[in-house]
C-alpha positions as CSV (number, residue, x, y, z in Angstrom):
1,X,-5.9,15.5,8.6
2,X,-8.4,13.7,6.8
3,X,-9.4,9.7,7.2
4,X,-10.0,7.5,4.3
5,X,-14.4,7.0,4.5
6,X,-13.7,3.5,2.8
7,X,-11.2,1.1,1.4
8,X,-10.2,1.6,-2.7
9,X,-8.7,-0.6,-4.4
10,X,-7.4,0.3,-8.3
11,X,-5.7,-2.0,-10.6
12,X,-3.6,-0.9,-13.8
13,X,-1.4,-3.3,-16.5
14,X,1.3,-1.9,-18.1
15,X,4.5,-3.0,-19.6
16,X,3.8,-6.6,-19.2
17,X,2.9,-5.9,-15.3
18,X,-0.3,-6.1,-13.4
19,X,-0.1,-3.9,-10.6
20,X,-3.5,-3.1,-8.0
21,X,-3.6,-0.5,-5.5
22,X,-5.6,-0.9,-2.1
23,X,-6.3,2.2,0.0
24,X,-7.0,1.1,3.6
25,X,-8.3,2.9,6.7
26,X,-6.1,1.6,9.5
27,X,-6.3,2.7,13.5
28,X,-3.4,0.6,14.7
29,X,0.2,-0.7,13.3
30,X,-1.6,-4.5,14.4
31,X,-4.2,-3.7,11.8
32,X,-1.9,-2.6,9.5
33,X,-0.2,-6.4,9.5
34,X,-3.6,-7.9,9.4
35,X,-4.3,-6.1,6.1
36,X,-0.7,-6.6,4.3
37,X,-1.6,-10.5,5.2
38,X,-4.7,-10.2,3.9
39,X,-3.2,-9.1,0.3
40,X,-0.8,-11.7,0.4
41,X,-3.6,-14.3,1.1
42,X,-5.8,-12.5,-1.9
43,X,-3.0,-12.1,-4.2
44,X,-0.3,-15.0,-3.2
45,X,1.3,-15.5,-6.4
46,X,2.4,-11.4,-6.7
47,X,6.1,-11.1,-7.1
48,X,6.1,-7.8,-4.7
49,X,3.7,-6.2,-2.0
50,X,4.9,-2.7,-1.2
51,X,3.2,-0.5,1.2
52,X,3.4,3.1,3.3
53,X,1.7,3.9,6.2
54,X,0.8,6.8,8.6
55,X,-1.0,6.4,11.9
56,X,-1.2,9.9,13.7
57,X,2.9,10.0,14.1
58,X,4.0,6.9,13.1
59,X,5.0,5.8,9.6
60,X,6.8,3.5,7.5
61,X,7.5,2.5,4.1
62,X,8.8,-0.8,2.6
63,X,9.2,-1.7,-1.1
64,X,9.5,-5.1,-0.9
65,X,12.7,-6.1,-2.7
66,X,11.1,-3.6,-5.8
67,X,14.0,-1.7,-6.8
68,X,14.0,2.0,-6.0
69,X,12.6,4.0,-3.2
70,X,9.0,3.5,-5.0
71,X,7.1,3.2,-1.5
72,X,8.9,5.8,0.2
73,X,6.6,7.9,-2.6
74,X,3.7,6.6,-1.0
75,X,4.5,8.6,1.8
76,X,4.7,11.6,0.2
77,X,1.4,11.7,-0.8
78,X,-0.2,10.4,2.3
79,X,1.5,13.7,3.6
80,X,0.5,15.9,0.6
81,X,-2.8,14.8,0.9
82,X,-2.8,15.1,4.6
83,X,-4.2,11.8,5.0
84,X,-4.0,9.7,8.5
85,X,-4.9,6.3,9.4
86,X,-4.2,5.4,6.1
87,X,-2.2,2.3,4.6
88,X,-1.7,2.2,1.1
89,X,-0.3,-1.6,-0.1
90,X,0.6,-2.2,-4.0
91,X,0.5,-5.7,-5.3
92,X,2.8,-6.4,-8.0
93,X,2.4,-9.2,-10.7
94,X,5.5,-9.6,-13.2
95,X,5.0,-10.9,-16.8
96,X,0.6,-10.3,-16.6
């Protein structure tokens, strides 16, 4: 398994939506909640925040009223990239 060495974050526009990426090292599921508030403090008038984690054997995915299974993909590739401790949260603006 690998560990991110430092938090990403990536932003992209595209069909009238403004979407950034943050890649976060996380130990803990309390740590994960401290950093999905922190993007909803940072970025408070996104329409959706969806996010995946993994943390040894524990994961989850939620897409945030996006329709789809988008975050579920997320998951995927935290496990094709064996990655661990690792939150991945995608801010959502409509209409940017």
């Amino acid at each position: 398994m690998f560990i991110p060495a430092h938090n990403e974050v990536f932003t992209l526009t595209c069909d009238k939506s403004k979407f950034i990426a943050c890649l976060f090292f996380v130990a803990s599921t309390d740590e994960v909640k401290v950093r999905l508030l922190e993007c909803k403090n940072l970025y408070p008038k996104a329409r959706h925040y969806l996010y995946a984690y993994k943390i040894k054997n524990q994961s989850k995915s939620n897409d945030d009223g996006e329709p789809g299974a988008i975050a579920k993909g997320f998951l995927k590739i935290l496990d094709e990239k064996k990655l661990d401790k690792t939150l991945i949260v995608v801010v959502r603006f409509l209409g940017a």
